[in-house]
C-alpha positions as CSV (number, residue, x, y, z in Angstrom):
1,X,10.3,-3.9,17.0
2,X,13.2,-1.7,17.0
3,X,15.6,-4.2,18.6
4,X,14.5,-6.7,15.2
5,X,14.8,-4.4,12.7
6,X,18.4,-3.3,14.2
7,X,19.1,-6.9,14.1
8,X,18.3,-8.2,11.2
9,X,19.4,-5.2,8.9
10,X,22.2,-3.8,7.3
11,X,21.9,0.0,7.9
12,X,22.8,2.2,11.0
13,X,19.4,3.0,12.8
14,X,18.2,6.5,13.6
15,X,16.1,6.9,16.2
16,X,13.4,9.1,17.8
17,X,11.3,9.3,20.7
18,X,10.3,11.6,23.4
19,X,11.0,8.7,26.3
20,X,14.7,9.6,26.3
21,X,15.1,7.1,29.1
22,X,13.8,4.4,26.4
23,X,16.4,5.5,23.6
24,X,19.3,5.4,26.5
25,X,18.0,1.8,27.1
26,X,17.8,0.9,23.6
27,X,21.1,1.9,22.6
28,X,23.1,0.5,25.9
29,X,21.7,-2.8,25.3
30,X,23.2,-2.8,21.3
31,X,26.5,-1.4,22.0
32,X,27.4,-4.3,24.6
33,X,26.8,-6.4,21.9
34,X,30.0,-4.2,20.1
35,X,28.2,-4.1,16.9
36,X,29.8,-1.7,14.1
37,X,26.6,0.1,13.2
38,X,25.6,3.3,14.0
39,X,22.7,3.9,16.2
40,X,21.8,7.5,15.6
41,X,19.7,9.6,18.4
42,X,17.3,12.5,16.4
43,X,16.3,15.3,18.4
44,X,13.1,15.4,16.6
45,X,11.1,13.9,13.8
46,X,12.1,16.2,10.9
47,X,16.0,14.5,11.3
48,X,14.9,11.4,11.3
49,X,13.0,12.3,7.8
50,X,16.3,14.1,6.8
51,X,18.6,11.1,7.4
52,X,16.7,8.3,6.1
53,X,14.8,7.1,3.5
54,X,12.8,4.8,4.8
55,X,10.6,6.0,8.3
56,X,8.5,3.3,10.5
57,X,6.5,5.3,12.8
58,X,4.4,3.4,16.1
59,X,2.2,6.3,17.7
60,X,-0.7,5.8,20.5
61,X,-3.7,7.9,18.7
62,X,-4.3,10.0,16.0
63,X,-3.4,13.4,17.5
64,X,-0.4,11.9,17.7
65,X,0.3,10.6,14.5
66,X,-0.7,13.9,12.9
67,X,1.3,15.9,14.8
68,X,4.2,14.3,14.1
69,X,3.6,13.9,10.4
70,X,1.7,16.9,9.5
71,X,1.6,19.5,11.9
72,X,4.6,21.5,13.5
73,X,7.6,23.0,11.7
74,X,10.0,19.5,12.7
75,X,7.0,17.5,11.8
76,X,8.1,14.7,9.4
77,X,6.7,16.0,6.4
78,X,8.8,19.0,6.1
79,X,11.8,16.6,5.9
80,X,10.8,13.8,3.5
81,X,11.3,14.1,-0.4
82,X,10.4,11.6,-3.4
83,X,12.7,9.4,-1.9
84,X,10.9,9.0,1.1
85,X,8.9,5.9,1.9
86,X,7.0,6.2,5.0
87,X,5.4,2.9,7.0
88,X,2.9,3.8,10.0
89,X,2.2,1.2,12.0
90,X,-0.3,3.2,14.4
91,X,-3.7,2.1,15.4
92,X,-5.8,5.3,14.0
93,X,-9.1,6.0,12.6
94,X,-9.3,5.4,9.2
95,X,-10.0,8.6,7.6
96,X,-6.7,10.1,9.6
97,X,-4.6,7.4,8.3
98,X,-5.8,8.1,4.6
99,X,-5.3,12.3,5.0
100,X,-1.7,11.9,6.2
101,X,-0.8,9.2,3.5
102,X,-2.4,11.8,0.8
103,X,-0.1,14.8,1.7
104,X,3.0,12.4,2.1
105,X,2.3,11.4,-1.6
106,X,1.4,15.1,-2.9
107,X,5.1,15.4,-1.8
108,X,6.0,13.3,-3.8
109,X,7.1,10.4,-1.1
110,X,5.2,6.8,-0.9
111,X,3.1,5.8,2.5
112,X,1.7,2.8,3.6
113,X,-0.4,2.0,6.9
114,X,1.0,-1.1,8.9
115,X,-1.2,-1.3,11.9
116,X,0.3,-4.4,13.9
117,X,-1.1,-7.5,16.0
118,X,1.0,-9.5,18.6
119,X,1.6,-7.9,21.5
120,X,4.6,-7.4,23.3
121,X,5.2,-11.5,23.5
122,X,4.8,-11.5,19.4
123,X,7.1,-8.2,19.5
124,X,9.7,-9.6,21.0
125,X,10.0,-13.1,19.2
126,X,9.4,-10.6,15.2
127,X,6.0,-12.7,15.1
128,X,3.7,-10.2,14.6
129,X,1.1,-9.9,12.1
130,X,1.5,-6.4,9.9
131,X,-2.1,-5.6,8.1
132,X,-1.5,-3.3,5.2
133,X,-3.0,-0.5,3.6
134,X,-1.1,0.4,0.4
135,X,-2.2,2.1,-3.0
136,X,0.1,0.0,-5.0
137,X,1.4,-3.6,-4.7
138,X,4.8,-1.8,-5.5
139,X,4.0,-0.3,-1.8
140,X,3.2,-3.1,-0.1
141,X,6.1,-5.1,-1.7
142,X,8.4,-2.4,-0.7
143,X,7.5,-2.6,2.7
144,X,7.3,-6.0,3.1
145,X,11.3,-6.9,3.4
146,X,11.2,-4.2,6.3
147,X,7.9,-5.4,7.8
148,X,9.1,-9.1,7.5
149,X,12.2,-7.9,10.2
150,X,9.4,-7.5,13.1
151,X,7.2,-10.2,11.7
152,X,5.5,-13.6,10.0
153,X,2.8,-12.7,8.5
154,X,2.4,-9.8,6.0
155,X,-1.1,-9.0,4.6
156,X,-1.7,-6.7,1.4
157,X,-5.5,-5.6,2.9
158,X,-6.3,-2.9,0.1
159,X,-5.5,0.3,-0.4
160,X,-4.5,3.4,1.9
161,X,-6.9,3.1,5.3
162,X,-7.8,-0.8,4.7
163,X,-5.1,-2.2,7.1
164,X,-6.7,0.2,9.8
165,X,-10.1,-1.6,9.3
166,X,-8.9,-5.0,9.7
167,X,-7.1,-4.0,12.8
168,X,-9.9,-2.2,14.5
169,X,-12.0,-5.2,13.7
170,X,-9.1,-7.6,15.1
171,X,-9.0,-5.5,18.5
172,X,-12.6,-5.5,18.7
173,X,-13.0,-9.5,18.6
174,X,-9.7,-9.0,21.4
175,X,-11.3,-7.0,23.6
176,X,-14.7,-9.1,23.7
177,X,-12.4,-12.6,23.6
178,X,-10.1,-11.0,26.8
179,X,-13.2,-10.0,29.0
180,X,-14.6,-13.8,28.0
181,X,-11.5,-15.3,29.2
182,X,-10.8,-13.2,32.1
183,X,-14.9,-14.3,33.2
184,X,-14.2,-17.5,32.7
185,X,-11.3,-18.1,34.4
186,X,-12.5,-15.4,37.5
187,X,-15.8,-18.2,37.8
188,X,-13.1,-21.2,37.2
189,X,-11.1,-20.0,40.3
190,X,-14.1,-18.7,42.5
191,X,-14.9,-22.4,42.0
192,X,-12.3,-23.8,43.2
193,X,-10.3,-25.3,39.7
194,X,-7.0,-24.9,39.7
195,X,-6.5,-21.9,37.2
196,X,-3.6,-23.6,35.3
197,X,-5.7,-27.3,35.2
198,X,-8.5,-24.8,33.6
199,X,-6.3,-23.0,31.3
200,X,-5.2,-26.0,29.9
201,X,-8.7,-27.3,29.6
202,X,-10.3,-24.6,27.8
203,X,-7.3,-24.5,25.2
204,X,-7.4,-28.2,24.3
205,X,-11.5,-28.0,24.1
206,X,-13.8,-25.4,21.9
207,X,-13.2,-22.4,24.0
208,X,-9.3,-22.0,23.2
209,X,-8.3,-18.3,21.5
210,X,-5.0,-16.4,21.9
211,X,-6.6,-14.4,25.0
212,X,-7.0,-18.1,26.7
213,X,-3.4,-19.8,25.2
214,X,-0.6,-17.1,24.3
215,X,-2.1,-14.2,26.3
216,X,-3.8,-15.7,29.3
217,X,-5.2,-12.7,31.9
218,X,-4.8,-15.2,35.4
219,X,-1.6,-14.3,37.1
220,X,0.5,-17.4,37.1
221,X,-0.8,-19.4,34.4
222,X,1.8,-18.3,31.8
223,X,5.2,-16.8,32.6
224,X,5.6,-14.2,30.1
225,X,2.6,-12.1,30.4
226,X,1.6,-8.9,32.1
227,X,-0.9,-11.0,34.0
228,X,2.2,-12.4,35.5
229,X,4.3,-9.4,35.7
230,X,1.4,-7.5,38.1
231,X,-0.4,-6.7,34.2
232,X,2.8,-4.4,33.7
233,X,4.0,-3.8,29.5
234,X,1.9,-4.7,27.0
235,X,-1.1,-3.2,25.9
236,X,-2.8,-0.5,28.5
237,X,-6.5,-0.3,28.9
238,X,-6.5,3.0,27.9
239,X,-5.4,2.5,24.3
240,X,-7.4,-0.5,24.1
241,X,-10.3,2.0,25.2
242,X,-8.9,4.4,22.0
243,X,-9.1,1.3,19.9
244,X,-12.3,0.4,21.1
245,X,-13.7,3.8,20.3
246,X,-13.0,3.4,17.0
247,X,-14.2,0.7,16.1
248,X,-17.5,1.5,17.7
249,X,-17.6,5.0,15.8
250,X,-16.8,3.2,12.6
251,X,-19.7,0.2,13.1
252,X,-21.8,4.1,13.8
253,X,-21.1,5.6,10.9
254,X,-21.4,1.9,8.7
255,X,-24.6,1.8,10.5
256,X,-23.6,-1.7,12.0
257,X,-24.6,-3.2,15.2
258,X,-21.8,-4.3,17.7
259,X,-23.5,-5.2,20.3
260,X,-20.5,-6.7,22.7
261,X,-18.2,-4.7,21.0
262,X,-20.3,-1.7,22.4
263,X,-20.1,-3.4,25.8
264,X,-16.5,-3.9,25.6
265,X,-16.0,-0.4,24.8
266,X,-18.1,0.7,28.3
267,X,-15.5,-1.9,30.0
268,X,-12.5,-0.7,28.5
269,X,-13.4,2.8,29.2
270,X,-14.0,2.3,32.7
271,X,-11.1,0.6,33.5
272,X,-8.7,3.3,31.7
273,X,-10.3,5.7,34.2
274,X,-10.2,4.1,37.0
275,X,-7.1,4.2,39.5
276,X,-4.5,1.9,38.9
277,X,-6.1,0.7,35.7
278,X,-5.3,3.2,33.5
279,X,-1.8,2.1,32.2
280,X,-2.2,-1.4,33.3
281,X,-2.4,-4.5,30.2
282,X,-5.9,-4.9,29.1
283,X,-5.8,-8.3,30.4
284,X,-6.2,-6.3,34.0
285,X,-10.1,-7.0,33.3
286,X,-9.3,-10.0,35.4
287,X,-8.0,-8.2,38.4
288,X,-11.0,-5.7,38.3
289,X,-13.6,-8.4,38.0
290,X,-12.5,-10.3,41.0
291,X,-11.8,-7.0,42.8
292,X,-15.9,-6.0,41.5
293,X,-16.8,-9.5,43.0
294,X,-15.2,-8.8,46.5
295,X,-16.4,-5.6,46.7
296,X,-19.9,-7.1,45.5
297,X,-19.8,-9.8,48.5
């Protein structure tokens, strides 16, 4: 997302992150390129609010996001002023996402929430999909030129919070999707189909998603995956467990039943505590089935 919106804008770039070895990376890759814009290393989140107007922040949870919005001395919000616009594009829980955008504004900045679908694949190629929670249409339209850097599809869900539900909702239907996939192709294989003959099967007939054509959890059948890649990158189980959570805690207090999204959740939290699963891509539900099925035989 970074390497997009350095691209395709105008302005130098300031930076933050507590993986120093991923800044290093990040700027050693742009200044081969001998470009003439500054790419500025923070030391911690209150310089980056000091030095720039506009602030995209990507955050695993919501301890996360609110400590580095709301609650140390270098915390962001000690550094922003009314012309501040802030864009989070965190998966959270809702009623998080809402407190922080509320103090951001009673200082006088804007916030939106930008919670983000692709993956690392739609990361890379600025195809994501960018669901947004904004008070104002002047928000949302504001963020959309910077949004529109790291992705195609830009979508005005309501007000502060709403782009949260629709991505909860969009990683539950993932999560249950992936451990369909990853079952069907484990059975395909087991079989004895050719996994890549299968593949291609499924997604020219009624079973095709993203988790079957883009995001396929059978090592080999793409080249560009985790599952190919020994399920490294991407999306780890154990945020996908976080995510999970939350959706299952919001369908609780809704008082809706999600009946594989409750199962998925059990998976999901299983497999970001069991060795060698935690950080792996979700799509690692593969691996662990077939490794459950040789254990099982």
């Amino acid at each position: 997302m970074a390497n997009n919106i350095y691209k395709k804008s105008n302005s130098p770039l300031i930076i933050y992150d507590i993986n120093k070895i991923a800044l290093e990376k990040f700027t050693f890759l742009h200044e081969t390129t001998l470009s003439d814009r500054l790419i500025i290393h923070a030391q911690t989140p209150i310089e980056v609010a000091r030095r720039s107007s506009t602030i995209i922040t990507m955050l695993p949870s919501s301890p996360h996001v609110k400590k580095v919005y709301l609650e140390t001395k270098d915390s962001l919000i000690h550094g922003i002023d009314e012309n501040s616009f802030l864009i989070d594009s965190s998966t959270i829980d809702q009623n998080v996402s809402k407190e922080v955008s509320k103090k951001i504004i009673e200082k006088g900045a804007r916030a939106v929430d930008a919670p983000v679908s692709g993956g690392i694949v739609g990361a890379e190629a600025a195809n994501l999909s960018f669901m947004v929670g904004a008070s104002t249409l002047e928000d949302f339209n504001r963020a959309k030129p910077y949004l529109s850097h790291m992705g195609k599809n830009i979508i005005h869900c309501g007000g502060l919070g709403a782009g949260q539900i629709a991505k909860i909702c969009n990683n539950m239907l993932l999560a249950i999707t992936m451990i369909g996939v990853a079952e069907t192709m484990n059975l395909g294989v087991k079989l004895g189909i050719d996994p890549k003959l299968l593949a291609n099967i499924l997604n020219t007939s009624s079973g095709r998603c993203w988790s079957s054509d883009t995001y396929n959890p059978c090592p080999g059948v793409l080249p560009n995956v985790p599952s190919s890649k020994n399920y490294e990158g991407g999306f780890n189980n154990s945020l996908m467990a976080k995510d999970m959570k939350l959706a299952v805690n919001a369908a609780n207090d809704a008082k809706v039943s999600v009946i594989l999204g409750a199962i998925a959740q059990q998976l999901y939290s299983l497999l970001s505590n069991t060795a060698g699963y935690e950080k792996k891509d979700f799509s690692s539900i593969y691996r662990w089935l077939n490794d459950s099925n040789e254990t099982n035989n």
